[in-house]
C-alpha positions in Angstrom: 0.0 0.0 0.0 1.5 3.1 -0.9 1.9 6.2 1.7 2.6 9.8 1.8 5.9 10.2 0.0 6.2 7.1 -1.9 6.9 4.3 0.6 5.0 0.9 0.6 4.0 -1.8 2.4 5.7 -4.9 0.7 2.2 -6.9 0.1 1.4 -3.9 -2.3 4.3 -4.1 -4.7 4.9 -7.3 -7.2 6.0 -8.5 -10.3 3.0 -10.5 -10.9 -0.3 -9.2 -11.8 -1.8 -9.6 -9.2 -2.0 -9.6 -5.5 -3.4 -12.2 -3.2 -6.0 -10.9 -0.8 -6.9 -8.0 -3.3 -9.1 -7.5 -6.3 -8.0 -4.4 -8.7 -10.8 -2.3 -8.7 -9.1 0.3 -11.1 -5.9 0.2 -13.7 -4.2 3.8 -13.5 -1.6 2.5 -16.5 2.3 2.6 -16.7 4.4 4.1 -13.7 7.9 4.9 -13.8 11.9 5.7 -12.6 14.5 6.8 -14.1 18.0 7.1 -12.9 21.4 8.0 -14.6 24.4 7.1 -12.9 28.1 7.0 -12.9 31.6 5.8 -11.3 33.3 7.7 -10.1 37.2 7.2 -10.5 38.1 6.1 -7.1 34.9 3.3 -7.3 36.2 2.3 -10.2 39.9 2.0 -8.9 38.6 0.5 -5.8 36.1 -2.1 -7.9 39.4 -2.5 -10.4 41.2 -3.5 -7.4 38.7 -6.0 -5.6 38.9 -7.9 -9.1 42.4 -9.0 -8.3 40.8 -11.1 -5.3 37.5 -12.4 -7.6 34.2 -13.0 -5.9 31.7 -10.4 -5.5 32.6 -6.6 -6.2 31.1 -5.1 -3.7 31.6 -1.6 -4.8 29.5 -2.4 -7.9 27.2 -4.1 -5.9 26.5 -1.2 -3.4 26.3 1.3 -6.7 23.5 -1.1 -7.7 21.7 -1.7 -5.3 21.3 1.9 -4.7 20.7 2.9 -8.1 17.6 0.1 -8.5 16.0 1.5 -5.0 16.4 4.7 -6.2 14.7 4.1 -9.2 12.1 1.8 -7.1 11.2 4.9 -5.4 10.8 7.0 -8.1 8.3 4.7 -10.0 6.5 4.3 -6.2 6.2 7.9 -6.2 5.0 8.2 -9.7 2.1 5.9 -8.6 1.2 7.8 -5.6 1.0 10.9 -7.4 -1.8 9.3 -9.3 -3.7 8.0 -7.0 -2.6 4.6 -6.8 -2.1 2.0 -3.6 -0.3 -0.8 -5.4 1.9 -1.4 -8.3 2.1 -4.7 -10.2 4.0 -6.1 -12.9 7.0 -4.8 -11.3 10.4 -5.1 -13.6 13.5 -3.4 -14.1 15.9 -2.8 -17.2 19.3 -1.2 -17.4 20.6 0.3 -20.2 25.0 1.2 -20.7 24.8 5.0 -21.8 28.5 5.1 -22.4 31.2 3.6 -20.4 30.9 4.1 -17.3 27.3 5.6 -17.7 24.3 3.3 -17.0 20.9 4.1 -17.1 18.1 2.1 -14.5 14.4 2.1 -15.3 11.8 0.6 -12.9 8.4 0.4 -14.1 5.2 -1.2 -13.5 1.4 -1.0 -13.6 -0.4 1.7 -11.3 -3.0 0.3 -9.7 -6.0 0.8 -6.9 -6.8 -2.2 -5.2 -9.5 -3.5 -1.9 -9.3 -6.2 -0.4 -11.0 -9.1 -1.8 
């Protein structure tokens, strides 16, 4: 269920179509984030460096992470603003700019929903 500000209840955000408990009493169409983001040189030095020892990178890992919740909260917000206390559908793409340079989208499908 979304609240002032964008933030959710976890029951009210999925990649399926649907939510258990809930019927869909109106479709408010496609909601969406957008975020841009870069290394910075001493991430990617540190990154370059933790490639030496394999295993995860963490560096890249943390840059992710934050970029995809960003973007999560952007989309969440984007539903809010039109009225909407669930999004479904839920997915996420990722697109290389240029090196470096990576864009995230979330999107999903804006929804009001009552329990069943």
């Amino acid at each position: 269920m979304l609240t002032r500000g964008g933030q959710h209840e976890p029951d009210h955000d999925d990649n399926r179509f649907e939510l258990d408990g809930y019927r869909i009493v109106r479709n408010l169409g496609v909601v969406r984030g957008i975020t841009v983001r870069s290394r910075s040189i001493f991430g990617t030095i540190g990154a370059s460096l933790q490639t030496l020892a394999g295993g995860n990178i963490t560096l890249f890992t943390e840059l992710c992470e934050k970029t995809r919740a960003e973007a999560f909260g952007m989309m969440m917000l984007h539903a809010e603003q039109l009225g909407a206390n669930a999004v479904i559908g839920i997915r996420y793409d990722a697109t290389e700019l240029m090196q470096g340079v990576s864009e995230v989208l979330c999107y999903g499908t804006a929804v009001v929903v009552q329990p069943a």
